[in-house]
C-alpha positions in Angstrom: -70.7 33.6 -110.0 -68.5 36.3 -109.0 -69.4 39.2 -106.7 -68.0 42.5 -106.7 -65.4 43.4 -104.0 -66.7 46.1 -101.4 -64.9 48.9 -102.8 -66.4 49.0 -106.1 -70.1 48.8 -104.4 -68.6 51.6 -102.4 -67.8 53.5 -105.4 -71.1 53.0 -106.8 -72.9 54.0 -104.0 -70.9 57.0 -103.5 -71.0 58.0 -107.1 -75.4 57.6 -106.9 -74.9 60.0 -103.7 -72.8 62.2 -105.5 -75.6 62.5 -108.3 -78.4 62.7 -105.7 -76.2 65.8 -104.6 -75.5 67.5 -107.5 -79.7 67.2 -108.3 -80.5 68.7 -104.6 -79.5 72.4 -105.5 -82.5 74.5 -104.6 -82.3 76.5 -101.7 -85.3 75.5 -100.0 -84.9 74.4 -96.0 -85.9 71.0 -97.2 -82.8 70.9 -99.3 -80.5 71.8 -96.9 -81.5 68.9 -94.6 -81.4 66.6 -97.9 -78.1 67.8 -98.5 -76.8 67.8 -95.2 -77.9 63.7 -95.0 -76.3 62.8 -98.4 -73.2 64.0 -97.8 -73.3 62.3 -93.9 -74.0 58.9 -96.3 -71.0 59.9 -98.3 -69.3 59.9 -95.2 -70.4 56.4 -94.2 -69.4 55.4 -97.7 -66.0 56.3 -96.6 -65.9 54.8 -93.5 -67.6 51.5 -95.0 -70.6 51.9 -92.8 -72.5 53.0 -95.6 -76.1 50.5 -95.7 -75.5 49.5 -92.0 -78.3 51.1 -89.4 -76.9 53.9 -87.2 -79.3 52.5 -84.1 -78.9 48.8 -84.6 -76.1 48.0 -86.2 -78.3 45.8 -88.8 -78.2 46.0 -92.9 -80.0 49.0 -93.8 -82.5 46.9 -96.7 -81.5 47.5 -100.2 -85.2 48.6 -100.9 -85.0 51.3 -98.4 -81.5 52.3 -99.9 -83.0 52.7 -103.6 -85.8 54.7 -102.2 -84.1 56.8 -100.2 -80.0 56.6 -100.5 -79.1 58.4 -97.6 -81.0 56.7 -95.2 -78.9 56.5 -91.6 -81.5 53.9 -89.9 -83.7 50.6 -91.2 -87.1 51.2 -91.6 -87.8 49.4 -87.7 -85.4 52.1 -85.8 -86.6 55.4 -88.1 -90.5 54.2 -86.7 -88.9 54.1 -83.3 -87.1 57.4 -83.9 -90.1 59.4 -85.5 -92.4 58.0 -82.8 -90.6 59.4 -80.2 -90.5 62.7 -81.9 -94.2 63.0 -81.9 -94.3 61.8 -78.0 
C-alpha cells in the first residue's frame, strides 16, 4: 500500500479550496467572511499547516475538513471559542 506524499494531498486540498472559492462569489457579508477563511486555509495549505488546529496544535478530523474545508480549529477548541463568545 502506498500513500501519497504530502504535497500532492496539499495540492488536493488546495485545489478543493480553490473550488470552494470560486463557488463563494455573492456579495453577501456572509461571503465575505467565507471567503476571507478559505483563502487563510489556502494559506495554511502553503505553509503545511493546513488540517492542524490553530488552538491545539492537534489534526483538524478529516470529517470536520469535508464538512467545512476551511476550518482553523477541531471541533473541541471552535466549542471553547464560540462559548466564550456568548460569555
Amino acid at each position: 500500500m502506498s500513500r501519497k506524499p504530502k504535497t500532492d494531498r496539499r495540492e488536493t486540498w488546495a485545489q478543493e479550496l480553490a473550488d470552494l472559492l470560486a463557488t463563494t462569489k455573492e456579495a453577501g457579508p456572509y461571503s465575505l467572511h467565507r471567503r476571507d477563511e478559505i483563502l487563510e486555509a489556502l494559506d495554511r495549505v502553503r505553509e503545511g499547516t493546513y488540517g492542524l488546529c490553530r488552538d491545539c496544535g492537534r489534526k483538524i478530523s478529516a470529517d470536520r475538513l469535508r464538512v467545512k474545508p476551511e476550518a482553523s480549529r477541531c471541533v473541541r477548541c471552535q466549542r471553547k471559542a464560540e462559548g466564550s463568545r456568548a460569555a
